[in-house]
Jmol script that loads the backbone (N, CA, C; Angstrom):
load data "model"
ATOM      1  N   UNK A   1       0.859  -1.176   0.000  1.00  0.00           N
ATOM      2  CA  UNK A   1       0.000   0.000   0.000  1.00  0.00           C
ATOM      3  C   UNK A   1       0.902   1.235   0.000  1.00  0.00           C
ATOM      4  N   UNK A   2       0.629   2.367  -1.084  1.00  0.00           N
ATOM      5  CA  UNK A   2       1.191   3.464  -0.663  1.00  0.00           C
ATOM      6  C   UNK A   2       0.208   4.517  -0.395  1.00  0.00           C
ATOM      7  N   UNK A   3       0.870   5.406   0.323  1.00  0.00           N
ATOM      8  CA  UNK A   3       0.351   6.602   1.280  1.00  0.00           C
ATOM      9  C   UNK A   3       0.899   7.490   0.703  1.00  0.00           C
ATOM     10  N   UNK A   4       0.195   8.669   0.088  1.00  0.00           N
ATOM     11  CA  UNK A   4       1.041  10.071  -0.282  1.00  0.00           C
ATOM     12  C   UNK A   4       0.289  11.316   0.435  1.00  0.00           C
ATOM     13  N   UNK A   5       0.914  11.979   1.136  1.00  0.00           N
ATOM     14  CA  UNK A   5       0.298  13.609   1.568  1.00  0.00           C
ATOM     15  C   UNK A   5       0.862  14.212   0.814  1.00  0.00           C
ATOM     16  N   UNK A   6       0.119  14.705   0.099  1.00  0.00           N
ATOM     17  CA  UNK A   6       0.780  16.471  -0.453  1.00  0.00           C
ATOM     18  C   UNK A   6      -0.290  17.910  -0.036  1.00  0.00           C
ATOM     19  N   UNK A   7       1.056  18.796   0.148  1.00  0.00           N
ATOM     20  CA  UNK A   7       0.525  19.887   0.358  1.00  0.00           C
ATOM     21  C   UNK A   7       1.361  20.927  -0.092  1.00  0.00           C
ATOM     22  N   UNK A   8       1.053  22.141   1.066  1.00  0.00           N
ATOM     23  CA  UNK A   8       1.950  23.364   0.382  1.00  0.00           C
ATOM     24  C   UNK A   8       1.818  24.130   1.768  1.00  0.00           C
ATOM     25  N   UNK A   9       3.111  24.765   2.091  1.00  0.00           N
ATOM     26  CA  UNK A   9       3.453  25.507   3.453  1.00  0.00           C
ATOM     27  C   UNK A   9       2.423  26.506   4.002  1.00  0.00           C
ATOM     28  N   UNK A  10       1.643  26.815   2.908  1.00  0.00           N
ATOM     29  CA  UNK A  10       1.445  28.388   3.570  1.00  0.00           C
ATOM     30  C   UNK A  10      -0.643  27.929   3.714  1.00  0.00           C
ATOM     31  N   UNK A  11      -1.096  26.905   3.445  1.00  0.00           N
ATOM     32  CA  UNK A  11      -2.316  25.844   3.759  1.00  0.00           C
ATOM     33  C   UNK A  11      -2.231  25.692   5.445  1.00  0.00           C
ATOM     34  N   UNK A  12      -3.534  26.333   5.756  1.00  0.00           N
ATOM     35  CA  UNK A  12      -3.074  26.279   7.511  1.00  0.00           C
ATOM     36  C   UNK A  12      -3.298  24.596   7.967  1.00  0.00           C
ATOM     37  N   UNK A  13      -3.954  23.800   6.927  1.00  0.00           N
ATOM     38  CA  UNK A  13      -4.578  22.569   7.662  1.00  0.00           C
ATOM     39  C   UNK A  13      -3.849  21.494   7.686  1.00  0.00           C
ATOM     40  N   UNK A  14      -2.649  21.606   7.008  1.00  0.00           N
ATOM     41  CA  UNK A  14      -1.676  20.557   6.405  1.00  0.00           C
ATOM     42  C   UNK A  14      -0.928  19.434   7.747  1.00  0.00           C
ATOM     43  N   UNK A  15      -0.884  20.570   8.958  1.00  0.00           N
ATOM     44  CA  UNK A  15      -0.398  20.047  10.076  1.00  0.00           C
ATOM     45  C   UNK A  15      -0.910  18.739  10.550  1.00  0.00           C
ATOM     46  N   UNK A  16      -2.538  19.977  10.685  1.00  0.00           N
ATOM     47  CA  UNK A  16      -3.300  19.158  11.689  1.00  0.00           C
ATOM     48  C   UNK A  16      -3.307  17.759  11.010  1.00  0.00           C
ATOM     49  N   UNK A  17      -3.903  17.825   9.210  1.00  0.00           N
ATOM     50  CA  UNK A  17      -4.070  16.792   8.713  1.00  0.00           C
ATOM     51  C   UNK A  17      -3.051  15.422   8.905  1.00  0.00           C
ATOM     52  N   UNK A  18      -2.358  16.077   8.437  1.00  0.00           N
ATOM     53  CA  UNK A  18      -0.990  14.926   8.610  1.00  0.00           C
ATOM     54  C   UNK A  18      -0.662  14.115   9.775  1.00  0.00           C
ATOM     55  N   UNK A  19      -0.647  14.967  10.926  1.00  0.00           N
ATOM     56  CA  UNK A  19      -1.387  14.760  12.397  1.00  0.00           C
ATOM     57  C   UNK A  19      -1.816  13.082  12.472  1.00  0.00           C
ATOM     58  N   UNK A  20      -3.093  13.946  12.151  1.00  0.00           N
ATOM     59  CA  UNK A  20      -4.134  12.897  11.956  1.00  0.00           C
ATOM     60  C   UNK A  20      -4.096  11.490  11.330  1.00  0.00           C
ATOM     61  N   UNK A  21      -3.461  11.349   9.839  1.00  0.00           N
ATOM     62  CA  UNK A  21      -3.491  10.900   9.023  1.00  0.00           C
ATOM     63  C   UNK A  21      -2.449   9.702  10.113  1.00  0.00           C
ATOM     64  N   UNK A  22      -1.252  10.000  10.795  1.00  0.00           N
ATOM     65  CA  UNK A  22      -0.173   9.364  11.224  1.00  0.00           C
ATOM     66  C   UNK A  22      -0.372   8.761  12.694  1.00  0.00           C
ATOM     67  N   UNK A  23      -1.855   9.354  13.182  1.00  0.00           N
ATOM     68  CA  UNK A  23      -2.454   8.970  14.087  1.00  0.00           C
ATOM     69  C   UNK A  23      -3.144   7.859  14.049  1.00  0.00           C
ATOM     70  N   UNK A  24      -4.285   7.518  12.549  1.00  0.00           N
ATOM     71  CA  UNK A  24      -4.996   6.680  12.303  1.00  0.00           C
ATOM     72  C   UNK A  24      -4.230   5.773  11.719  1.00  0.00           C
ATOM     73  N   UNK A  25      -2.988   5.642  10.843  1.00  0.00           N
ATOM     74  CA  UNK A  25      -2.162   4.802  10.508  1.00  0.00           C
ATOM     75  C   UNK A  25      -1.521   4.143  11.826  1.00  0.00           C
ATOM     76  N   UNK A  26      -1.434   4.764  13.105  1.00  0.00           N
ATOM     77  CA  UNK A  26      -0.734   3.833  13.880  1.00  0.00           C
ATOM     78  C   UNK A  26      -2.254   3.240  14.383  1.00  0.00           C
ATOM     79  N   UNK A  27      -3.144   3.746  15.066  1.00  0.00           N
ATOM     80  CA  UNK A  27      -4.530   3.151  15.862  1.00  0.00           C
ATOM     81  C   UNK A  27      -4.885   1.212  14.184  1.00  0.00           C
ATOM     82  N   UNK A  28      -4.641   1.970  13.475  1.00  0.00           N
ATOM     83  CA  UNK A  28      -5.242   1.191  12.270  1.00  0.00           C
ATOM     84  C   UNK A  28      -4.030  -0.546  12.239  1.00  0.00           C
ATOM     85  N   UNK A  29      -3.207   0.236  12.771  1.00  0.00           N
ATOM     86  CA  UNK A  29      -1.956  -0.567  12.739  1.00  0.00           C
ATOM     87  C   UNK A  29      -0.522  -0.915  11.217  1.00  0.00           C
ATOM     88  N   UNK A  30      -1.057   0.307  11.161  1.00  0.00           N
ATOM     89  CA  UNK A  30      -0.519   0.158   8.937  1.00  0.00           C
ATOM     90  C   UNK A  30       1.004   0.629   9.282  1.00  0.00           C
ATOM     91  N   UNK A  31       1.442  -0.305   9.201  1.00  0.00           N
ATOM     92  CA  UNK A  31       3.151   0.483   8.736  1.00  0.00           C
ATOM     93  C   UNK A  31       3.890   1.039   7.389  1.00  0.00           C
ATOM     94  N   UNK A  32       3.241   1.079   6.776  1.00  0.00           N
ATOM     95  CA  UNK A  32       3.507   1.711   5.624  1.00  0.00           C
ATOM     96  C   UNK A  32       4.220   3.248   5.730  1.00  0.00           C
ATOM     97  N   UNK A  33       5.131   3.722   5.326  1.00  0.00           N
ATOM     98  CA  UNK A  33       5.704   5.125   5.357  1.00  0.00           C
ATOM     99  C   UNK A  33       4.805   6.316   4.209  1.00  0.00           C
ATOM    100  N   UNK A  34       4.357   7.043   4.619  1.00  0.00           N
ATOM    101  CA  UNK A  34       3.891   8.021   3.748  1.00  0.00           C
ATOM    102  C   UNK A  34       5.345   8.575   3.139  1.00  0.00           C
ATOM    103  N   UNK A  35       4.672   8.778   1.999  1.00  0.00           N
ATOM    104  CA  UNK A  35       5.253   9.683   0.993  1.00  0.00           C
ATOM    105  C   UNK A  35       4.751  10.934   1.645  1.00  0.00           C
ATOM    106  N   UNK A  36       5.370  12.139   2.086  1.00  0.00           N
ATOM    107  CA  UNK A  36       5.166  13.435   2.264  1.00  0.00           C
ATOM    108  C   UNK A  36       5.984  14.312   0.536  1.00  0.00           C
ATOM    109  N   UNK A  37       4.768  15.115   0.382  1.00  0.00           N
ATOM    110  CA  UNK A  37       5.170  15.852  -0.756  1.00  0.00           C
ATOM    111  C   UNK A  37       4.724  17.166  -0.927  1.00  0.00           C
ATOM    112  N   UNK A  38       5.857  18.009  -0.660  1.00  0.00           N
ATOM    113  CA  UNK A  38       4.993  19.309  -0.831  1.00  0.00           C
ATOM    114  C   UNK A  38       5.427  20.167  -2.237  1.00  0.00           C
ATOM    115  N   UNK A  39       4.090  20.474  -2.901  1.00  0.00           N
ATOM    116  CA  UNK A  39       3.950  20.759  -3.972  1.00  0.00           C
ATOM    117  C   UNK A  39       4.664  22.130  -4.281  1.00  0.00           C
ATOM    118  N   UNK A  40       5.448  22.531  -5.100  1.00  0.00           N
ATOM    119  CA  UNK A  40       6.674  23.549  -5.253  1.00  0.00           C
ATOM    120  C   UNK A  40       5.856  25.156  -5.509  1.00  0.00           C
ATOM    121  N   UNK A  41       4.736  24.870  -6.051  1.00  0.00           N
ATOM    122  CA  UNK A  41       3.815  26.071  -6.838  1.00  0.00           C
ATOM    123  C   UNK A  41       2.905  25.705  -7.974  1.00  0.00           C
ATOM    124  N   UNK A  42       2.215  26.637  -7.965  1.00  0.00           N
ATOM    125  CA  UNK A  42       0.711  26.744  -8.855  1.00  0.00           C
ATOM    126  C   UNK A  42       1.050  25.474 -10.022  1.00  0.00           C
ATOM    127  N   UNK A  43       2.346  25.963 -10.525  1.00  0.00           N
ATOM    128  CA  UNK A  43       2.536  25.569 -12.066  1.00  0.00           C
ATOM    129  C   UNK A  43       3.053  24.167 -11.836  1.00  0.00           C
ATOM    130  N   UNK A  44       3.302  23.205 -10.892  1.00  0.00           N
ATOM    131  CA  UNK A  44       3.244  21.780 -10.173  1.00  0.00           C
ATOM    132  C   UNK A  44       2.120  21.177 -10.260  1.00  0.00           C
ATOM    133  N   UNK A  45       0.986  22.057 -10.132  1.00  0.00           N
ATOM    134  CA  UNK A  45      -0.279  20.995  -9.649  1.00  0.00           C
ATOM    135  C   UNK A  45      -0.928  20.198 -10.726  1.00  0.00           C
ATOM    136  N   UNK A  46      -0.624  20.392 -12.086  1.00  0.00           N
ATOM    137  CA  UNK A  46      -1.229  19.116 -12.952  1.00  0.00           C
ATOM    138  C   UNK A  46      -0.235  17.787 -12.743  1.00  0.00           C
ATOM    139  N   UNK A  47       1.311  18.168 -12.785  1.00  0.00           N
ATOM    140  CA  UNK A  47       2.462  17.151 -12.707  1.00  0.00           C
ATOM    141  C   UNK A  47       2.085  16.325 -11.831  1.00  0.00           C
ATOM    142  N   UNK A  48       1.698  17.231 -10.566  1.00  0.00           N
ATOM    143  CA  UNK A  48       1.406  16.013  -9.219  1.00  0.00           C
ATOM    144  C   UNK A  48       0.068  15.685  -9.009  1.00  0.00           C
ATOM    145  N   UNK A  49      -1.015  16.349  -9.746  1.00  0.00           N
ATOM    146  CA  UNK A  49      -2.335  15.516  -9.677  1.00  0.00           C
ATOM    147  C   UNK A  49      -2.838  16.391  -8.355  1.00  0.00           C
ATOM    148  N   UNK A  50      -2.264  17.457  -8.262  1.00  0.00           N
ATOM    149  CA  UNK A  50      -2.755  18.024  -6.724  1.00  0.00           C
ATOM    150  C   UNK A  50      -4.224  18.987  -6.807  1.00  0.00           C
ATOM    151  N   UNK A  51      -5.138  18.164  -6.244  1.00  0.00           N
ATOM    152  CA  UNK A  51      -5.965  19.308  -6.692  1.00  0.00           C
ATOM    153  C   UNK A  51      -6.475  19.854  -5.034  1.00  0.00           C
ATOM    154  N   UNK A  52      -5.179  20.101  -4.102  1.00  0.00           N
ATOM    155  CA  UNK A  52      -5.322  21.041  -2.924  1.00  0.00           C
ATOM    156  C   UNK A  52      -5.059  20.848  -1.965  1.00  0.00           C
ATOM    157  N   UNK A  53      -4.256  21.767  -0.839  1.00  0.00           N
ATOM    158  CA  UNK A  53      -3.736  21.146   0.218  1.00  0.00           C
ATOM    159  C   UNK A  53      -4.737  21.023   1.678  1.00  0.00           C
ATOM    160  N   UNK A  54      -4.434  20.252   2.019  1.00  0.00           N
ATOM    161  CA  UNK A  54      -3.803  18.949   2.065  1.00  0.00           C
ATOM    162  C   UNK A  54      -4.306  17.843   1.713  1.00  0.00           C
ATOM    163  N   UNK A  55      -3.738  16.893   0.353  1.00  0.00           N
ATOM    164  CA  UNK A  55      -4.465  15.578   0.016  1.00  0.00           C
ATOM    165  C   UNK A  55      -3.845  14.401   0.145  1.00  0.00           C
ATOM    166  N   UNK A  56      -4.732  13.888   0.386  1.00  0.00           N
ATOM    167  CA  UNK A  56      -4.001  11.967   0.677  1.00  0.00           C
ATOM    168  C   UNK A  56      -4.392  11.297  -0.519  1.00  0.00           C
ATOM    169  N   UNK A  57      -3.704  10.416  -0.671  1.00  0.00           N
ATOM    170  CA  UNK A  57      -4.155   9.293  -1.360  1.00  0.00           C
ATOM    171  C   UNK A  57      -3.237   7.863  -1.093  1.00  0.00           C
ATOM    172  N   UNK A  58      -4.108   6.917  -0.964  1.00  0.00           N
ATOM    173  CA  UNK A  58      -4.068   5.743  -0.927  1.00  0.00           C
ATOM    174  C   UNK A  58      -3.933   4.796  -2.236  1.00  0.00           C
ATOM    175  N   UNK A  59      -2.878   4.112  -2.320  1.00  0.00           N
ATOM    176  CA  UNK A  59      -3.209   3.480  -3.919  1.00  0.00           C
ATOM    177  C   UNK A  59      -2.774   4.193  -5.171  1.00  0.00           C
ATOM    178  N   UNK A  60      -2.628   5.787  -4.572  1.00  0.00           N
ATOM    179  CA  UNK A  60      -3.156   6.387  -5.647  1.00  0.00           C
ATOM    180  C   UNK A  60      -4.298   7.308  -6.360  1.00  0.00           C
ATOM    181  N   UNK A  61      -5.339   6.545  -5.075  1.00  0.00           N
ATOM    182  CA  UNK A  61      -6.547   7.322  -4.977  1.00  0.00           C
ATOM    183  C   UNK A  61      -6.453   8.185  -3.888  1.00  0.00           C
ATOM    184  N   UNK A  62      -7.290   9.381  -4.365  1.00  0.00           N
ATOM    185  CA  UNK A  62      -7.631  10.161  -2.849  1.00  0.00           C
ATOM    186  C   UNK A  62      -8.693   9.704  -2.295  1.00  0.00           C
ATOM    187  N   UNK A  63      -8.584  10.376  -0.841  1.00  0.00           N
ATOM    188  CA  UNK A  63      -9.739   9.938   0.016  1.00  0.00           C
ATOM    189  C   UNK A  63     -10.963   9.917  -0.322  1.00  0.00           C
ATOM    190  N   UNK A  64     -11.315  11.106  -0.931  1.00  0.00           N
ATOM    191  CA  UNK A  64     -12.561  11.443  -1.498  1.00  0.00           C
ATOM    192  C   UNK A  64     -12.842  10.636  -2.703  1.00  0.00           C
ATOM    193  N   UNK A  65     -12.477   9.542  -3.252  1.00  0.00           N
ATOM    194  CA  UNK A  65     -12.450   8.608  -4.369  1.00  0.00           C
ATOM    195  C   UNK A  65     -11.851   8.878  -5.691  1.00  0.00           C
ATOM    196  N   UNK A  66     -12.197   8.329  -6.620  1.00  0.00           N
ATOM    197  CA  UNK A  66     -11.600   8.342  -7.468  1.00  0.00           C
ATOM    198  C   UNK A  66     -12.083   8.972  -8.804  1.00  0.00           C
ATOM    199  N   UNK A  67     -12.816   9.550  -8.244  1.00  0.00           N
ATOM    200  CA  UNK A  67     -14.005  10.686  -9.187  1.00  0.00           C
ATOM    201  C   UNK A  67     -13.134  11.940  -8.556  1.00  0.00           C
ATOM    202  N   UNK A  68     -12.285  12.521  -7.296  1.00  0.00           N
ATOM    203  CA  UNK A  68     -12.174  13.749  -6.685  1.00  0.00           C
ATOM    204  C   UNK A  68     -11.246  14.355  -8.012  1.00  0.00           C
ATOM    205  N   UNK A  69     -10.392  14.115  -8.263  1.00  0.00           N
ATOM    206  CA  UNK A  69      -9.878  14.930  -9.260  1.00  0.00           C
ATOM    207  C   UNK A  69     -10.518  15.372 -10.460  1.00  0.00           C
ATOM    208  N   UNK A  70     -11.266  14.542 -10.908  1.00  0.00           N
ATOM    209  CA  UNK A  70     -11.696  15.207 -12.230  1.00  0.00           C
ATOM    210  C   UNK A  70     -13.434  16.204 -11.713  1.00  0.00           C
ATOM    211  N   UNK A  71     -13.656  16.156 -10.504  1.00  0.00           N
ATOM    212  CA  UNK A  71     -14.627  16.996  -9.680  1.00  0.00           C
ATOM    213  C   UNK A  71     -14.193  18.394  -9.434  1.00  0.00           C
ATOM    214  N   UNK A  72     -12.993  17.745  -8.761  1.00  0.00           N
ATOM    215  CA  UNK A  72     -12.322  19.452  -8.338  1.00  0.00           C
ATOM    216  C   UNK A  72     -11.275  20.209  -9.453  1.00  0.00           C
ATOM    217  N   UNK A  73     -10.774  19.026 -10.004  1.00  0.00           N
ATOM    218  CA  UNK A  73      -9.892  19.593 -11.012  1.00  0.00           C
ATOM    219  C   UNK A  73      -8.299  20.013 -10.152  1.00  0.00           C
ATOM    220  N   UNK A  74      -7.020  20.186 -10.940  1.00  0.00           N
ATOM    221  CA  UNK A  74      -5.703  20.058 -10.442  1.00  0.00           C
ATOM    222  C   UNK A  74      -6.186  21.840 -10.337  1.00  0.00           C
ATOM    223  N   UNK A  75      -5.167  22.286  -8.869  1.00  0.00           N
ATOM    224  CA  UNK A  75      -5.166  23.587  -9.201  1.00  0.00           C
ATOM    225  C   UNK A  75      -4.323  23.975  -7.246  1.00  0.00           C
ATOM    226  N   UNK A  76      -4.075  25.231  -6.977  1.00  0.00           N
ATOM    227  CA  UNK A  76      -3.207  25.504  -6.093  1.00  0.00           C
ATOM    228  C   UNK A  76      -4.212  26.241  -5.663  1.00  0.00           C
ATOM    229  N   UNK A  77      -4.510  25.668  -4.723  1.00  0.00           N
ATOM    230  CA  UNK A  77      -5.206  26.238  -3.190  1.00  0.00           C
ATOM    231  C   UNK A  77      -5.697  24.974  -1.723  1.00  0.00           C
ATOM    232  N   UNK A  78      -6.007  25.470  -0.885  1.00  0.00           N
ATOM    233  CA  UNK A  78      -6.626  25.076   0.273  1.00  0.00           C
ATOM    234  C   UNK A  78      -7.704  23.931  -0.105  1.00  0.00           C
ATOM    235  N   UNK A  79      -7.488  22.569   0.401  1.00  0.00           N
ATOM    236  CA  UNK A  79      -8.314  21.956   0.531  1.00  0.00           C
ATOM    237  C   UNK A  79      -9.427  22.023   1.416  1.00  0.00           C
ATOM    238  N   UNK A  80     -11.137  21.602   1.095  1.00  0.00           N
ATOM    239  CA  UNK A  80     -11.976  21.300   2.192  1.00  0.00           C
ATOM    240  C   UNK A  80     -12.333  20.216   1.704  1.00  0.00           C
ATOM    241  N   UNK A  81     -12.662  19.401   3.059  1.00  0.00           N
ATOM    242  CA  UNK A  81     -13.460  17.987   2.948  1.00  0.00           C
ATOM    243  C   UNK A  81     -14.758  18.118   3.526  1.00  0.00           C
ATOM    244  N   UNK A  82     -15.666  17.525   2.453  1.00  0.00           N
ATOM    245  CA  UNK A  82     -17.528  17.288   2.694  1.00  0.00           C
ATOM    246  C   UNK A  82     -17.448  16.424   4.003  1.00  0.00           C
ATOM    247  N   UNK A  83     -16.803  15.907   4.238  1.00  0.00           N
ATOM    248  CA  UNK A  83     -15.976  14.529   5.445  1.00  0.00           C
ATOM    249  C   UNK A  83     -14.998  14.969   6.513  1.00  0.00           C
ATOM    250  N   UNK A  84     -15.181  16.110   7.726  1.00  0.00           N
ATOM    251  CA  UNK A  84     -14.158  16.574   8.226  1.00  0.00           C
ATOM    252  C   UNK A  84     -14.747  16.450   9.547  1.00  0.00           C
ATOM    253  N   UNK A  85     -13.076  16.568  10.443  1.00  0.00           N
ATOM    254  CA  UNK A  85     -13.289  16.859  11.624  1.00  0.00           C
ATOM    255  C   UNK A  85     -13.683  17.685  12.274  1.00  0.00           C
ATOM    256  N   UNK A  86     -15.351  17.432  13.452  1.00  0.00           N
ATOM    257  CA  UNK A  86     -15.645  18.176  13.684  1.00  0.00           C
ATOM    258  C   UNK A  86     -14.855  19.878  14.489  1.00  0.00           C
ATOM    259  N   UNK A  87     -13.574  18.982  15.423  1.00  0.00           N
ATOM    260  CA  UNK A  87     -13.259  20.546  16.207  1.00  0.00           C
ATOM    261  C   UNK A  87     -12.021  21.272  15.311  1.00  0.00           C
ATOM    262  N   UNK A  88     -11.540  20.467  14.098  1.00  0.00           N
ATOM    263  CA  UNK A  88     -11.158  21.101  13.412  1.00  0.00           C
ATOM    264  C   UNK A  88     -11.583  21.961  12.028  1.00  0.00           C
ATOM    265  N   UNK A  89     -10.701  22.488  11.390  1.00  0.00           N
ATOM    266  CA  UNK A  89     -10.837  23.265   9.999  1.00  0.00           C
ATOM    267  C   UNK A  89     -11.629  22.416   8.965  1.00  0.00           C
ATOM    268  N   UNK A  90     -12.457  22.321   8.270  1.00  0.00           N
ATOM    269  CA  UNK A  90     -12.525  21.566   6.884  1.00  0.00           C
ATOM    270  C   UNK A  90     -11.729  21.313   6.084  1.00  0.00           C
ATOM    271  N   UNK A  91     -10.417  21.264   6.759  1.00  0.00           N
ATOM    272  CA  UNK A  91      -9.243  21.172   5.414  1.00  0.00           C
ATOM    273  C   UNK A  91      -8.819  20.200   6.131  1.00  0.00           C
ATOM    274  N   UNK A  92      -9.058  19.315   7.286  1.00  0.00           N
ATOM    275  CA  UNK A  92      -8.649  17.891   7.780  1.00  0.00           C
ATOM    276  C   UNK A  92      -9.762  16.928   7.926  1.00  0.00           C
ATOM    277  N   UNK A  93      -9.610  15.778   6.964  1.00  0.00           N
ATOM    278  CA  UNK A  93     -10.475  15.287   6.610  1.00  0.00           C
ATOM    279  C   UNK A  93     -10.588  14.717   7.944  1.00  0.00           C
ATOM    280  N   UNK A  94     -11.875  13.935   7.825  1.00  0.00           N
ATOM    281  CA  UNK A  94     -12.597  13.199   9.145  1.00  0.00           C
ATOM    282  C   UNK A  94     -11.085  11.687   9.438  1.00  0.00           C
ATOM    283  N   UNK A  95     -11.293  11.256  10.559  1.00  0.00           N
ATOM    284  CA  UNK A  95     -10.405   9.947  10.627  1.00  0.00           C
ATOM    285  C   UNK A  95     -11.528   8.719  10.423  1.00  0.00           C
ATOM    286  N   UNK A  96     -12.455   8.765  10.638  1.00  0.00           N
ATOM    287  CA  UNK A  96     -13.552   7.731   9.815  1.00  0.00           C
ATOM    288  C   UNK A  96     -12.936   7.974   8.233  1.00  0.00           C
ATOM    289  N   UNK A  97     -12.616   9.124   7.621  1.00  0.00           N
ATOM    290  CA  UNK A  97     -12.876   8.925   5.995  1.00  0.00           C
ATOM    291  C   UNK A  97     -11.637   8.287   5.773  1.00  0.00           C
ATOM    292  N   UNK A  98     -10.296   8.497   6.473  1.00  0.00           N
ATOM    293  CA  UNK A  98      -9.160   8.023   6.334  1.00  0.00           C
ATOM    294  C   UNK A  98      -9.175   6.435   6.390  1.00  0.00           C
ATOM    295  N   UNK A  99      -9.615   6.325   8.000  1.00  0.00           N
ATOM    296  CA  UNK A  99     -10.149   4.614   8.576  1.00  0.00           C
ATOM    297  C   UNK A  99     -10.258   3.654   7.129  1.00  0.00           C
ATOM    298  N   UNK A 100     -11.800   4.650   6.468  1.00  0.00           N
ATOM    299  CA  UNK A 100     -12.385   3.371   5.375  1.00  0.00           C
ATOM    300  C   UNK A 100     -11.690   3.338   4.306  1.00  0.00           C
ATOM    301  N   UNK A 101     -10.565   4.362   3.443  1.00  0.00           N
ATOM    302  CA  UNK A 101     -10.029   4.430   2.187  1.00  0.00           C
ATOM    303  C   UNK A 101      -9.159   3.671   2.559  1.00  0.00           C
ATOM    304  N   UNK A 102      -8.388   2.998   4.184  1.00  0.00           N
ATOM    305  CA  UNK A 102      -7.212   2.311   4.258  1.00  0.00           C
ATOM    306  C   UNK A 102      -7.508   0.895   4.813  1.00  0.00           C
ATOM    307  N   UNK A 103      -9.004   0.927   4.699  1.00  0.00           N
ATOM    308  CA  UNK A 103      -9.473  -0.426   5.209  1.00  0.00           C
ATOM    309  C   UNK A 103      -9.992  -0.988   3.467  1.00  0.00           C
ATOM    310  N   UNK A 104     -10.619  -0.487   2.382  1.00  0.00           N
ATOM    311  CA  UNK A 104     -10.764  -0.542   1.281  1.00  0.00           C
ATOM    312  C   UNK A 104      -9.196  -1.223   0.444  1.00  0.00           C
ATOM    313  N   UNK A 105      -8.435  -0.392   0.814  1.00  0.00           N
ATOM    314  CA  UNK A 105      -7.557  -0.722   0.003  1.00  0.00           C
ATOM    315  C   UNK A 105      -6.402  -1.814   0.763  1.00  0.00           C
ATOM    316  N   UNK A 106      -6.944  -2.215   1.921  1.00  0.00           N
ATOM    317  CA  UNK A 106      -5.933  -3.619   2.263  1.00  0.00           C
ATOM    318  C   UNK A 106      -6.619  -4.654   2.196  1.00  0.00           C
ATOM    319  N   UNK A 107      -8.175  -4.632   2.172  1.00  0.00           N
ATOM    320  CA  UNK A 107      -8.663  -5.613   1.604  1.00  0.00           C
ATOM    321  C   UNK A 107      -8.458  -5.992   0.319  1.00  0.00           C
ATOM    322  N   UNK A 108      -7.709  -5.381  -0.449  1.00  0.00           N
ATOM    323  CA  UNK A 108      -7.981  -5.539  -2.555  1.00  0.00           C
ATOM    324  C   UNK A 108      -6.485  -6.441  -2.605  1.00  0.00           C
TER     325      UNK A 108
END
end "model"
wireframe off; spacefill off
backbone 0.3
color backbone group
């Protein structure tokens, strides 16, 4: 299984997310190493498929499935998730949404 975060420094949610993301990978028990990647500028985000910070993907896929890119489209700004934690920002996805994209993809 691979794990990729990408983001970009100046995205206030990137922390928390990542946080999170390294929280539910240990509770989940996944040893897998994320790929951390932070995206260089605007003119990066088709190369890396980034369509906003902060995104995960599993597999390859992002959290939000495999429809999210061609929904949101590649482009340089702030991620929100329809799927977030309540006492945080909308730019850190929920750990339920993380939970099921890494329970999905160790079953395959």
């Amino acid at each position: 299984m691979s794990i990729e975060f990408l983001y970009f420094r100046d995205c206030p949610g990137y922390e928390a997310a990542f946080a999170l993301l390294t929280q539910v990978l240990r509770e989940e028990k996944v040893e897998e190493e994320i790929l951390k990647i932070e995206v260089p500028g605007p003119e990066a985000s088709a190369e890396f498929r980034f369509i906003g910070s902060p995104s995960i993907r599993v597999d390859g896929t992002d959290l939000e499935g495999s429809d999210a890119e061609a929904e949101l489209g590649f482009g340089w700004r702030c991620r929100y998730y329809a799927e977030s934690e309540p006492e945080q920002s909308r730019a850190v996805p929920s750990a339920d949404l993380i939970r099921r994209r890494l329970r999905e993809r160790s079953t395959r």
